[in-house]
C-alpha positions in Angstrom: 145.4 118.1 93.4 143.1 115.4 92.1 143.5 113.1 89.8 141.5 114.6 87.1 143.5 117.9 87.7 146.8 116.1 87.3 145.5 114.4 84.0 144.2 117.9 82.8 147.9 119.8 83.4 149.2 116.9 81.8 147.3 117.2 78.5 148.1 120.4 78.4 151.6 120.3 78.7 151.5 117.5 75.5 153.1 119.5 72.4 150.3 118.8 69.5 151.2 118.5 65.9 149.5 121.3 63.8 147.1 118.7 62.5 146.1 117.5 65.8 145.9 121.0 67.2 142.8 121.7 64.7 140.7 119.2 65.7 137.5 120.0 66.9 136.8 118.5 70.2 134.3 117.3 71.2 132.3 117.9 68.5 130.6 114.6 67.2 131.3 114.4 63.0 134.1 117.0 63.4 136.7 115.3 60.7 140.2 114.0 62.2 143.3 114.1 60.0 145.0 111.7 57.3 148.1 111.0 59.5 145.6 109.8 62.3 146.0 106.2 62.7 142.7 103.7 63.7 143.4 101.0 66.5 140.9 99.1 68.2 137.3 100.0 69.5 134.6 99.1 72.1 131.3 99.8 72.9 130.2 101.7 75.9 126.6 101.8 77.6 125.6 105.7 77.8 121.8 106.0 79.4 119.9 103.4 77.7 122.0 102.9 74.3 125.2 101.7 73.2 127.9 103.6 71.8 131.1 103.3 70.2 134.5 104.5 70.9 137.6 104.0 68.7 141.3 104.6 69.4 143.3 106.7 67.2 147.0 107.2 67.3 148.6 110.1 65.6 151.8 109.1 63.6 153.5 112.5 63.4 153.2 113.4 67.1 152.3 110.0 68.8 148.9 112.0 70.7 146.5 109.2 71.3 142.9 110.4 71.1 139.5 108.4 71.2 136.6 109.3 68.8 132.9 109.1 70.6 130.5 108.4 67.9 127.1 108.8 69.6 124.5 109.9 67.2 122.4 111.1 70.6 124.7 113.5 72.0 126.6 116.4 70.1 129.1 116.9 72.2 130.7 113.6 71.8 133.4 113.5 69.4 137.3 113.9 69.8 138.9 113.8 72.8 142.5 113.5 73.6 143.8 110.2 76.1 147.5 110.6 76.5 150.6 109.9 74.2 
């Protein structure tokens, strides 16, 4: 298996909180919840603009997830990185 297969069984062995489970993924604005936690950010270079990506830690279920705020793509969004 690859890599990105691995990571992909991975996540979806990951028991989610019911919070976390009704997030809407990538889905840019789609709200997070309360218990979600804010850590650090950076900006990435997507075509020929910036954009930013922030960590997010959940503190009932310990998910780590990253938030994609680019205003020029609507599938950005939530996305789920590991525990």
């Amino acid at each position: 298996m690859t890599e990105d297969q691995n990571r992909k069984n991975e996540l979806k062995k990951m028991a989610l909180c019911d919070s976390c489970a009704g997030i809407q993924r990538n889905w840019r604005r789609a709200p997070g919840h309360p218990e979600l936690v804010q850590g650090d950010n950076r900006q990435e270079k997507r075509g020929n603009h910036l954009v930013t990506i922030t960590k997010y830690r959940c503190d009932r279920c310990g998910t780590a997830w990253e938030y994609e705020n680019d205003k020029a793509n609507l599938h950005a969004g939530w996305s789920v990185v590991g525990r």
